[in-house]
TORKOL-4160 file (C-alpha; in steps of 0.2 Angstrom, whole numbers, padded with zeros to 4 digits, m for minus):
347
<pt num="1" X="m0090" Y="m0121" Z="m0122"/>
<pt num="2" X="m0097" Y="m0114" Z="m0107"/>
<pt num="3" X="m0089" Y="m0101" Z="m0097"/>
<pt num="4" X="m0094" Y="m0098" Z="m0079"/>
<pt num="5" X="m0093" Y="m0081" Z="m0074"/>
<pt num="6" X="m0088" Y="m0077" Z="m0056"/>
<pt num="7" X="m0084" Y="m0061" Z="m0043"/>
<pt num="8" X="m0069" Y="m0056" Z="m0034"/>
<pt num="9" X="m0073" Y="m0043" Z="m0020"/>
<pt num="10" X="m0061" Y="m0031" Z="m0011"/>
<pt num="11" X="m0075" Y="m0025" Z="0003"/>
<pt num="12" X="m0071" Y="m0005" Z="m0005"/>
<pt num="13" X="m0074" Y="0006" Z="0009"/>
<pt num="14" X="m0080" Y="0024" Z="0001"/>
<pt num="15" X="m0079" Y="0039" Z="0007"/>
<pt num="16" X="m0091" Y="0045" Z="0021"/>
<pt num="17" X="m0094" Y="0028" Z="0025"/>
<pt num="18" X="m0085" Y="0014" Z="0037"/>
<pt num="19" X="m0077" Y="m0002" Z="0036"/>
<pt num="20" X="m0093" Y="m0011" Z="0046"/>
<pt num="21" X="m0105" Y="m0004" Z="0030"/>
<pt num="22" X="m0090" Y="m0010" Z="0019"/>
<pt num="23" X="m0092" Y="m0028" Z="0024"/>
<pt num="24" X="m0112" Y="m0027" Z="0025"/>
<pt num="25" X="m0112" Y="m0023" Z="0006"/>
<pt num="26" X="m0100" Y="m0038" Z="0005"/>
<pt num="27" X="m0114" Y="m0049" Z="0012"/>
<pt num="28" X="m0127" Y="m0038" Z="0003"/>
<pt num="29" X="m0119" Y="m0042" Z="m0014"/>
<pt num="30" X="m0113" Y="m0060" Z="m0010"/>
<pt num="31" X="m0132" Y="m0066" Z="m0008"/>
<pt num="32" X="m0137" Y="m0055" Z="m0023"/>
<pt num="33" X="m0123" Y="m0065" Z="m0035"/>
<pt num="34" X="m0129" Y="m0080" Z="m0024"/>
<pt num="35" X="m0147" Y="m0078" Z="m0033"/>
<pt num="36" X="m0142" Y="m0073" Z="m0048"/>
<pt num="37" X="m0133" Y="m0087" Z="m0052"/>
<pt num="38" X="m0114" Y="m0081" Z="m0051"/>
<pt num="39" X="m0100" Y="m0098" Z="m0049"/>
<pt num="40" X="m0089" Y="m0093" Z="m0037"/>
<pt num="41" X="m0088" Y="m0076" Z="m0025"/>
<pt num="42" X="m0069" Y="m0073" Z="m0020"/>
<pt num="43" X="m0062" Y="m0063" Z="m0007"/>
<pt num="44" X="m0044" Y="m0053" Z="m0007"/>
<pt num="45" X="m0034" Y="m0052" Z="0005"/>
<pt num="46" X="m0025" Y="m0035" Z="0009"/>
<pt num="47" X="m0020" Y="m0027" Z="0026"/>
<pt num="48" X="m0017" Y="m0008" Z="0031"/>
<pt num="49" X="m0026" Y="0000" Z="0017"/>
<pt num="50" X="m0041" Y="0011" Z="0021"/>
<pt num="51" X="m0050" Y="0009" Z="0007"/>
<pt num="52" X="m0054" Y="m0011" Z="0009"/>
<pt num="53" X="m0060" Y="m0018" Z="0022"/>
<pt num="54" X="m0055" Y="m0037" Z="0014"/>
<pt num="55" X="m0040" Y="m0042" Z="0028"/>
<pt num="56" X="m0044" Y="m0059" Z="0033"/>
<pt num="57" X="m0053" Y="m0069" Z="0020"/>
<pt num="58" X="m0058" Y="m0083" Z="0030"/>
<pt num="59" X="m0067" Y="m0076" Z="0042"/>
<pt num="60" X="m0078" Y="m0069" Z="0027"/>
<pt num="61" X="m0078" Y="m0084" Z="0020"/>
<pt num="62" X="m0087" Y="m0092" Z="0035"/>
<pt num="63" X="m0099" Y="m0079" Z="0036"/>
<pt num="64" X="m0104" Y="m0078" Z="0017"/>
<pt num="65" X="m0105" Y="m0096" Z="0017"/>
<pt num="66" X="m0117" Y="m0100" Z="0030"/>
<pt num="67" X="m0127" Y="m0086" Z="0022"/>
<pt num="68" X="m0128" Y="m0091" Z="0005"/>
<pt num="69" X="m0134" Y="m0108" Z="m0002"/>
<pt num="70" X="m0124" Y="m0114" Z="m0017"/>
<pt num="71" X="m0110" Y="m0100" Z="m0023"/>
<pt num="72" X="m0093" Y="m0107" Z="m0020"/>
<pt num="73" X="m0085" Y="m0095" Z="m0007"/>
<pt num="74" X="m0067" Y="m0093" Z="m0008"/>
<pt num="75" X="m0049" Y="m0082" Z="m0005"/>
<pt num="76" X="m0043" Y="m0074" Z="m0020"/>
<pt num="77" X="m0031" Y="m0076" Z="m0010"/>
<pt num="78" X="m0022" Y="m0081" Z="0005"/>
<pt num="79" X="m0007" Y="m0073" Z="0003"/>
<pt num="80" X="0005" Y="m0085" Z="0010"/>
<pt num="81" X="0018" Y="m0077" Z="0014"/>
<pt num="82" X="0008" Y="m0070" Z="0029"/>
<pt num="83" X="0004" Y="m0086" Z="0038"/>
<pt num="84" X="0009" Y="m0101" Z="0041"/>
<pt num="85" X="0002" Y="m0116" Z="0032"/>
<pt num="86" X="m0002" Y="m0127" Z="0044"/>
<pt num="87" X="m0014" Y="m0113" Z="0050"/>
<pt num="88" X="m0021" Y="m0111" Z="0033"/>
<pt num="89" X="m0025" Y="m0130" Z="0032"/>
<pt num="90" X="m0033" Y="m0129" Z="0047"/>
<pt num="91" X="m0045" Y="m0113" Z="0043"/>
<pt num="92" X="m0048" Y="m0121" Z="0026"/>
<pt num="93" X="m0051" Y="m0139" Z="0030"/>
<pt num="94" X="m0064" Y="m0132" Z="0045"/>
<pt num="95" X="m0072" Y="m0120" Z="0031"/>
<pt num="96" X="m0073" Y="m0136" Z="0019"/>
<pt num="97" X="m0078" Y="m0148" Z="0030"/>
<pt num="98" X="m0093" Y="m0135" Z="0038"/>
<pt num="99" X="m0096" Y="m0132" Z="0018"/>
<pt num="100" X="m0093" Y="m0145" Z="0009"/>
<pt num="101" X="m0089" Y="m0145" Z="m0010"/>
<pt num="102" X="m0092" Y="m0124" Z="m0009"/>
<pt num="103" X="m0073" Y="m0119" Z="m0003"/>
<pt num="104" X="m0061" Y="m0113" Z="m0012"/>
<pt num="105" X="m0042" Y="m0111" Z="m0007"/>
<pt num="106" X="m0034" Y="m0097" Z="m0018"/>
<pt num="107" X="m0017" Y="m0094" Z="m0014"/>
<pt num="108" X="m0004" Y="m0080" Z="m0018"/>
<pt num="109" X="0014" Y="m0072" Z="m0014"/>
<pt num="110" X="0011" Y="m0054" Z="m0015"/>
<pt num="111" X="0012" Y="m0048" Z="0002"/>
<pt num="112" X="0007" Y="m0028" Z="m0001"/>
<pt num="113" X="0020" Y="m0013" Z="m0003"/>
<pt num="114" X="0018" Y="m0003" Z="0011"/>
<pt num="115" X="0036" Y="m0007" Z="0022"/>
<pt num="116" X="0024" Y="m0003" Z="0037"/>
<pt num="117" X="0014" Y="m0019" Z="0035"/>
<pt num="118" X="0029" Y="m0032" Z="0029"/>
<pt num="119" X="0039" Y="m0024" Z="0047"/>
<pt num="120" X="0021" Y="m0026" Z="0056"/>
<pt num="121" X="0018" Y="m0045" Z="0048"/>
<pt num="122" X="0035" Y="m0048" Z="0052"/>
<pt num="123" X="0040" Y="m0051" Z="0035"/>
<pt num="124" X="0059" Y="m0052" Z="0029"/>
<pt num="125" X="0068" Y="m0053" Z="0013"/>
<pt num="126" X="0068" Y="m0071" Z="0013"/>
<pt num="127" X="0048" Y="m0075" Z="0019"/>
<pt num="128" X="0045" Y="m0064" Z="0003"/>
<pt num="129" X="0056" Y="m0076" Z="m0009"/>
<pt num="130" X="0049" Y="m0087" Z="m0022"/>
<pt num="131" X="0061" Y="m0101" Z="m0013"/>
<pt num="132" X="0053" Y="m0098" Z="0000"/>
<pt num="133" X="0034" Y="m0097" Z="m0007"/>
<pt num="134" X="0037" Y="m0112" Z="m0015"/>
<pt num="135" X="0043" Y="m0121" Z="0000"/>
<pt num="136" X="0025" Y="m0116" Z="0008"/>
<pt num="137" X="0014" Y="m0120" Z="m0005"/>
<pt num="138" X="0023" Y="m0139" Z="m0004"/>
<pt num="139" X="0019" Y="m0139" Z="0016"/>
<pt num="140" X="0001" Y="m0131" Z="0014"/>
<pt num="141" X="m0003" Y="m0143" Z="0002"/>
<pt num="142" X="0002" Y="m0160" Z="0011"/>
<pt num="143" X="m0008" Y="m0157" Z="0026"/>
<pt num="144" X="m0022" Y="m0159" Z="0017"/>
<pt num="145" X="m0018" Y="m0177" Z="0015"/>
<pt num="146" X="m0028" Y="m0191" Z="0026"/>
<pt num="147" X="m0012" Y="m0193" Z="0039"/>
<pt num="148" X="m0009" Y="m0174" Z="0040"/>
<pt num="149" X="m0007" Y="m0167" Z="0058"/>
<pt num="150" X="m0019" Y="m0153" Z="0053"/>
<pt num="151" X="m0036" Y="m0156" Z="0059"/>
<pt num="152" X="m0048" Y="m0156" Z="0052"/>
<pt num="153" X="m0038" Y="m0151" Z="0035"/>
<pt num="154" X="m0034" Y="m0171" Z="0034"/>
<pt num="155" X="m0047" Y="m0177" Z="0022"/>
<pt num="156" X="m0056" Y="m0159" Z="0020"/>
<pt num="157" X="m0045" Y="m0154" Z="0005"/>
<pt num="158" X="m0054" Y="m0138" Z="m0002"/>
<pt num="159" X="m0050" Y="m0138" Z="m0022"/>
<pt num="160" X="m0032" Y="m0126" Z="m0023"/>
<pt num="161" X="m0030" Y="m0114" Z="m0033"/>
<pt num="162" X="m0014" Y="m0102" Z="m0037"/>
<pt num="163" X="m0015" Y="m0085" Z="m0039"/>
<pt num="164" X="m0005" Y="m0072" Z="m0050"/>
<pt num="165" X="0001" Y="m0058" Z="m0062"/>
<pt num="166" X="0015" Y="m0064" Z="m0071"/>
<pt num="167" X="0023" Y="m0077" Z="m0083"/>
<pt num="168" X="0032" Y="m0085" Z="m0070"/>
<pt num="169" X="0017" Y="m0088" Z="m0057"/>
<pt num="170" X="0009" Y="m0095" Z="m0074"/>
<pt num="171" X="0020" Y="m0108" Z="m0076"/>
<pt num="172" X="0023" Y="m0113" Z="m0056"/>
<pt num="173" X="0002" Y="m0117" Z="m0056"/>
<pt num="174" X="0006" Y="m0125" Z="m0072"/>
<pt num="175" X="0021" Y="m0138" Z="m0065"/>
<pt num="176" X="0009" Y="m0139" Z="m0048"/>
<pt num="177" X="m0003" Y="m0146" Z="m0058"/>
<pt num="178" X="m0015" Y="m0133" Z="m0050"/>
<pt num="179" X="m0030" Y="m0120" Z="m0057"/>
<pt num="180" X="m0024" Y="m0104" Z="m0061"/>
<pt num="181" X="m0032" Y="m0087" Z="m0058"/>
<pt num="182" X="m0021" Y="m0073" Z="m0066"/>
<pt num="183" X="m0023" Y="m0054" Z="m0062"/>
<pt num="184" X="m0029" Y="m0047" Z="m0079"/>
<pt num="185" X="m0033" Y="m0032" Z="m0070"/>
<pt num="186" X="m0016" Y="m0029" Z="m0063"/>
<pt num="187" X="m0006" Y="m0036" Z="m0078"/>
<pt num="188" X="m0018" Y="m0036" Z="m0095"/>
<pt num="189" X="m0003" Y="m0033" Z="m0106"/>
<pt num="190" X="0003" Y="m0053" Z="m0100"/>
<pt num="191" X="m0012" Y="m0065" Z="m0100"/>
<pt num="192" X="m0012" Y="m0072" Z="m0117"/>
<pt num="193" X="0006" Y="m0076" Z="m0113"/>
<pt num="194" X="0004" Y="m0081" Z="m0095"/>
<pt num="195" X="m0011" Y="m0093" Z="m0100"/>
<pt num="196" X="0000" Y="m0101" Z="m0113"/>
<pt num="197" X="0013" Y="m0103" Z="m0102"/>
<pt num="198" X="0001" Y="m0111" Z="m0090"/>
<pt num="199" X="m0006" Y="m0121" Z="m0102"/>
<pt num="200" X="0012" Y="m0127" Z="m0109"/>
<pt num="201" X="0017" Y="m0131" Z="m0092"/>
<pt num="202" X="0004" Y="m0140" Z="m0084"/>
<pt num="203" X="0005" Y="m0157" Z="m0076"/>
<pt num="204" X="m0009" Y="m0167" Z="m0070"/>
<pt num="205" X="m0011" Y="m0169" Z="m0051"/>
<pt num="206" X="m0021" Y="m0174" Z="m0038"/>
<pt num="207" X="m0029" Y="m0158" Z="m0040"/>
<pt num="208" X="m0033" Y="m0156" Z="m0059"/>
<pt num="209" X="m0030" Y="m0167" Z="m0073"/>
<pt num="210" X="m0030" Y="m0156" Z="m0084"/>
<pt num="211" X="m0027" Y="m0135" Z="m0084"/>
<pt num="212" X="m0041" Y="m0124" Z="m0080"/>
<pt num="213" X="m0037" Y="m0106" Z="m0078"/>
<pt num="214" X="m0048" Y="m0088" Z="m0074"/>
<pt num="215" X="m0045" Y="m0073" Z="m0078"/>
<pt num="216" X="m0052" Y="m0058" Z="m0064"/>
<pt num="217" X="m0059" Y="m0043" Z="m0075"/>
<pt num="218" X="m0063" Y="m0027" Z="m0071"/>
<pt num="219" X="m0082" Y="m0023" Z="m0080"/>
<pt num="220" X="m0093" Y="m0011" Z="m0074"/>
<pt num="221" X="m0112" Y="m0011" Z="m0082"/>
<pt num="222" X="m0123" Y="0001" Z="m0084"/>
<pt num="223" X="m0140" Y="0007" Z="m0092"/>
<pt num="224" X="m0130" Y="0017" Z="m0104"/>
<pt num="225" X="m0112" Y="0017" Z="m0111"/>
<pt num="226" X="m0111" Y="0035" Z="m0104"/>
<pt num="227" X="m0118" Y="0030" Z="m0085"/>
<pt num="228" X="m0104" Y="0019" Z="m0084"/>
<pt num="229" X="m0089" Y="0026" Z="m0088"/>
<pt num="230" X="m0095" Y="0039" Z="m0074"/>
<pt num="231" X="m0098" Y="0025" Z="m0063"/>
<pt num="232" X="m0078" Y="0020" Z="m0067"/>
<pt num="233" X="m0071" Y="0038" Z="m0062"/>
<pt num="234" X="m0069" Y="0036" Z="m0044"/>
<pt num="235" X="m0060" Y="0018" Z="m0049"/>
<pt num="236" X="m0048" Y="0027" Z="m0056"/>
<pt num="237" X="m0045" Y="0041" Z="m0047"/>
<pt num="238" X="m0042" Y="0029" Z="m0033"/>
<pt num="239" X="m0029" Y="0019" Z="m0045"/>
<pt num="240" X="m0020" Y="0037" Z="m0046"/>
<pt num="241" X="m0021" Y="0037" Z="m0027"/>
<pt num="242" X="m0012" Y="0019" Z="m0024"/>
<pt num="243" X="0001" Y="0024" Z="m0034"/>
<pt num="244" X="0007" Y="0036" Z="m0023"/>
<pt num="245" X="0007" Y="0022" Z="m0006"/>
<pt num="246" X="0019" Y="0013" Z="m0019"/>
<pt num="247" X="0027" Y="0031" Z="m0020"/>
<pt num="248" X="0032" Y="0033" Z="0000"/>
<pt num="249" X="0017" Y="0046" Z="m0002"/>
<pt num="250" X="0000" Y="0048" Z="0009"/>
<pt num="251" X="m0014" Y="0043" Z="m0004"/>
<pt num="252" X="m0033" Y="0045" Z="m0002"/>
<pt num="253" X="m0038" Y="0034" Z="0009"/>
<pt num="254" X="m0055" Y="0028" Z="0000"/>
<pt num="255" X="m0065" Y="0027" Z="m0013"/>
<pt num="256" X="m0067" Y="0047" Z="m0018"/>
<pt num="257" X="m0086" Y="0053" Z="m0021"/>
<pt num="258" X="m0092" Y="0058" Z="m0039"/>
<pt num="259" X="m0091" Y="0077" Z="m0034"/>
<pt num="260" X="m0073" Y="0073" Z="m0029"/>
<pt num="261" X="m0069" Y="0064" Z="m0045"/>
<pt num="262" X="m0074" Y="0080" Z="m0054"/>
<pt num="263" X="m0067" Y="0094" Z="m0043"/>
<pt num="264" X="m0051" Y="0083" Z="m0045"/>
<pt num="265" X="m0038" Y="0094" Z="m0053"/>
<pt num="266" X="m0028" Y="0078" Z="m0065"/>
<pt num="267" X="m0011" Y="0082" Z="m0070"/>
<pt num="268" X="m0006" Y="0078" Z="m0088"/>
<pt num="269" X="0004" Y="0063" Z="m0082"/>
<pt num="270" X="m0011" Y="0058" Z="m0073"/>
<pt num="271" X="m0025" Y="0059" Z="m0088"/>
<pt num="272" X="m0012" Y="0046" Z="m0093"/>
<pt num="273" X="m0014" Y="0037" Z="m0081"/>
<pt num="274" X="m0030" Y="0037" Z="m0080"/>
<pt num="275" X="m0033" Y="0032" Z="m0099"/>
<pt num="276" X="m0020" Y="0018" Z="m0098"/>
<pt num="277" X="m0032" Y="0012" Z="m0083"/>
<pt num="278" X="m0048" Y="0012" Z="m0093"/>
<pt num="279" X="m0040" Y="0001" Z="m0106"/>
<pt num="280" X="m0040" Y="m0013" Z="m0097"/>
<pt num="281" X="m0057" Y="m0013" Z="m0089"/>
<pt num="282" X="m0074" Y="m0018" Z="m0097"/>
<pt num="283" X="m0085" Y="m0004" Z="m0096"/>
<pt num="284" X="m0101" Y="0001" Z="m0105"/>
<pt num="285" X="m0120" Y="m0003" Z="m0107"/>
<pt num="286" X="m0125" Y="m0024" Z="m0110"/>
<pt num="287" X="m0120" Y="m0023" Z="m0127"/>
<pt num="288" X="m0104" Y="m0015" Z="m0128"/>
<pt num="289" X="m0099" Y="m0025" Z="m0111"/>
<pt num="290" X="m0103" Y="m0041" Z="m0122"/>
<pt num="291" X="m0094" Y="m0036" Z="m0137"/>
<pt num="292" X="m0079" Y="m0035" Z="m0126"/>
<pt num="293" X="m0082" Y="m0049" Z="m0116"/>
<pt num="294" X="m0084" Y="m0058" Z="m0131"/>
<pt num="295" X="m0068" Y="m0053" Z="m0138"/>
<pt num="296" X="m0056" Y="m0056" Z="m0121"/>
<pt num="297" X="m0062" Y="m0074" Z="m0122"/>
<pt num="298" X="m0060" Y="m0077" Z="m0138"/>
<pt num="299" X="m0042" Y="m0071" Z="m0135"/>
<pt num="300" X="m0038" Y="m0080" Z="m0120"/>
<pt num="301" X="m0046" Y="m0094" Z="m0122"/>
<pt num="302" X="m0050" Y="m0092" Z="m0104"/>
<pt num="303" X="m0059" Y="m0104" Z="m0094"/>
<pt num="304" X="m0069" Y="m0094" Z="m0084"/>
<pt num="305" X="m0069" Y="m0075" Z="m0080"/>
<pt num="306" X="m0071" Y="m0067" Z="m0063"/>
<pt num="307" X="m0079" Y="m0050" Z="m0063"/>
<pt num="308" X="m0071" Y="m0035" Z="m0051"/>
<pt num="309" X="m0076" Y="m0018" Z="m0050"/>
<pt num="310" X="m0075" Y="m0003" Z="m0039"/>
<pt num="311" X="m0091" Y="0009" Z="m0039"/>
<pt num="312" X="m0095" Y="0022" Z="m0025"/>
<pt num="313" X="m0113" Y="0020" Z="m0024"/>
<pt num="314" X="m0116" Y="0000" Z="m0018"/>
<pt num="315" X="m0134" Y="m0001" Z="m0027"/>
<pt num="316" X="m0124" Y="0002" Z="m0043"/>
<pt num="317" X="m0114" Y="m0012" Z="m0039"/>
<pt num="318" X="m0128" Y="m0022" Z="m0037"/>
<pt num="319" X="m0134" Y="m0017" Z="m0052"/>
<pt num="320" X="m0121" Y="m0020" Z="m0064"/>
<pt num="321" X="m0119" Y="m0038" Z="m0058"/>
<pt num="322" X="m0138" Y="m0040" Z="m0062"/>
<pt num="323" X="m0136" Y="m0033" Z="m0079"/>
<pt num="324" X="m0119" Y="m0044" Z="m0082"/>
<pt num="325" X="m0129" Y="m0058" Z="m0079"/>
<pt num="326" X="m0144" Y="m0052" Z="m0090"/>
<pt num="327" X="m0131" Y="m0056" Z="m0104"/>
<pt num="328" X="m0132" Y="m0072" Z="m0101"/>
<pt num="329" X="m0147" Y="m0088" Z="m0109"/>
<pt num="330" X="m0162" Y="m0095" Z="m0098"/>
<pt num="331" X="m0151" Y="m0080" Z="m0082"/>
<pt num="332" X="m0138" Y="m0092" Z="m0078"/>
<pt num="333" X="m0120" Y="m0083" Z="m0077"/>
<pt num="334" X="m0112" Y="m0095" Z="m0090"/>
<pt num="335" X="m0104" Y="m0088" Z="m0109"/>
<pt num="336" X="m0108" Y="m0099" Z="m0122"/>
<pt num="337" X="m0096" Y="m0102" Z="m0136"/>
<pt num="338" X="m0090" Y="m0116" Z="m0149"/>
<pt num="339" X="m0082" Y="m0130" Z="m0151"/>
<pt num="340" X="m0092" Y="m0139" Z="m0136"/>
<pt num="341" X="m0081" Y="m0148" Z="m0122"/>
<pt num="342" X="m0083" Y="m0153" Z="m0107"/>
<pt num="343" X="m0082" Y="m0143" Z="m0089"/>
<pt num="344" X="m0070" Y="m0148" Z="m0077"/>
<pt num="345" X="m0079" Y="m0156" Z="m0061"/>
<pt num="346" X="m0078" Y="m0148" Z="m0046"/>
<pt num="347" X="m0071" Y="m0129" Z="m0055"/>
C-alpha cells in the first residue's frame, strides 16, 4: 500500500518576529513541500492567538494555490461553527473552480477556548452543539449540488473532509460517508479506536465509496537524534503555555527562543507535561523518525499521514520536511507497505 504523506501548517509566529514573516514562511514552506513532492498542504484555522497567524484559511488557500503547481491546498479546517455554510460553499466552490481538482474542504466543530473570541464571533451555547454542527455540515454540503443557490459552489464541489479528536467525530465522518482527518496530535491516546469506529461506521456517498482517513502527526527531523529533540523544546514549552489560555491565565504569546526554553525555570508538574508531550510526537534523526513512522502506521492502519511541527528557526522547518521526504523511494513523499491495494481517486 502507498501512503501519501501530507503537511498541516498553523503559520507559528516566533518570538522577535511578526505575523507578516509568519505567513511568508507559510508560502516559503508551501512551494518547498510543493517540490519535494508532499500530497496535500492544509491550513488551520484559529483566531485570537498570537502565536499563529493561520485565521482565515481561505484566503491562504487562494494565495498558496495560485503559487504552487500541483499540492492540493486545503483547510484543516474550517471550523463551522464560525461561519455560515452558504459562505463556505461559495469561498470553496470559487477556490475549486479557479483550481480545479487541487482544493480541499476540511471542516471541524472546535471553535477555540478563549470566551473572548466565542463572545467576539458571536458564538452561543447552542451555535457550539453538535445538533447544531450537524445541522450545518447537512446545509454546507447541499449547496454544492448543481441547483444550489451558491454560486459558484453549484457544480464546483471541492472533495469534503471531516475534521476531529475524538470517537464520536470518527463515527459522524463514518455515517456521512466522508474522509476523515483525526487529531493524533491532540488526542493519540484515541486514534486506533477513532479509526476503527470510522472504519465500522462508514457509508458510501457521493463523496467516498469507501473510508479513507489521515492522521496529522507531529515529527520533527533532524541531522541527529539529539539536534531534534532540541528543535522540539520550544513546541513544548509553548504546549506548557496554551494550557494556561485554557487556565483563564495570560500565556506567552509565541513561539519562545532556544535561550528562553533553557532559562525556563519548569516546575515538576510541568516536566510532566512536557514528557507526556514528547510522547506523542515523532522526533529524531531519518532513522529513528522511520522506525516510528513505521510503527504508527502499522498501528493505525492509517491511510495517509499529515506531518505538523512547531520549530523556531523557519530554515529548520524546511529542513526537516526535506529529510522526511528523503525517507521516501525514487523522492516522492509516499510510505510503502504490504498487502498492495489500491488508492483512492481524488484523496
Amino acid at each position: 500500500m502507498s501512503i501519501p504523506f501530507s503537511i498541516l501548517d498553523l503559520a507559528p509566529i516566533v518570538t522577535g518576529s511578526t505575523s507578516a514573516q509568519a505567513l511568508r514562511n507559510t508560502f516559503d514552506l508551501a512551494q518547498h513541500a510543493d517540490r519535494l513532492g508532499y500530497t496535500r498542504y492544509w491550513l488551520a484555522e484559529h483566531h485570537g492567538m498570537p502565536g499563529i497567524a493561520s485565521s482565515a484559511p481561505a484566503v491562504l488557500i487562494a494565495e498558496l494555490a495560485a503559487a504552487t503547481s500541483r499540492l492540493r491546498i486545503g483547510s484543516g479546517g474550517v471550523m463551522l461553527p464560525n461561519h455560515s455554510p452558504l459562505v463556505v460553499a461559495e469561498q470553496f466552490g470559487m477556490l475549486e473552480a479557479l483550481h480545479p481538482g487541487r482544493i480541499d474542504l476540511g471542516v471541524g466543530r472546535n471553535a477555540g477556548i478563549d470566551p473572548r473570541i466565542e463572545e467576539a464571533l458571536q458564538l452561543s451555547a447552542g451555535t457550539q452543539s453538535i445538533e447544531d454542527f450537524t445541522k450545518r455540515l447537512v446545509e454546507l454540503r447541499n449547496y454544492f449540488s448543481e441547483d444550489s443557490l451558491a454560486i459558484p459552489a453549484a457544480g464546483n464541489r471541492p472533495p469534503m473532509w471531516l475534521l476531529g479528536s475524538s470517537v464520536r467525530s470518527a463515527k459522524m465522518a463514518g455515517l456521512f460517508g466522508l474522509p476523515f482527518a483525526f487529531a493524533h496530535h491532540l488526542n493519540d491516546q484515541q486514534t486506533v479506536q477513532a479509526l476503527d469506529t470510522y472504519r465500522e461506521a462508514f457509508q458510501p456517498s457521493i463523496e467516498l465509496d469507501r473510508p479513507y482517513a489521515l492522521i496529522t502527526v507531529p515529527i520533527i527531523c533532524a541531522d541527529t537524534d539529539a539536534r531534534a529533540q532540541k528543535l522540539a523544546e520550544p513546541g513544548a514549552l509553548a504546549f506548557i503555555e496554551l494550557q494556561k489560555l485554557g487556565a483563564g491565565q495570560s500565556p506567552r504569546s509565541q513561539l519562545p527562543t532556544m535561550d528562553e526554553v533553557e532559562n525556563y525555570p519548569y516546575s515538576a508538574p510541568e516536566r510532566e507535561i512536557v514528557n507526556a508531550y514528547f510522547e506523542s510526537q515523532i522526533i529524531g534523526g531519518q532513522e529513528t523518525v522511520r522506525a516510528k513512522l513505521d510503527d504508527l502506521i502499522q498501528r493505525t492502519q492509517v491511510d495517509e499521514i499529515m506531518a505538523t511541527g512547531m520549530v523556531y528557526h523557519h530554515k529548520d522547518l524546511l529542513r526537516s520536511y526535506e529529510l522526511l521526504a528523503g525517507l521516501y523511494a525514487d523522492g516522492a513523499c509516499v510510505w510503502t507497505r504490504a498487502p498492495e491495494r489500491t488508492d483512492i481517486d481524488g484523496y
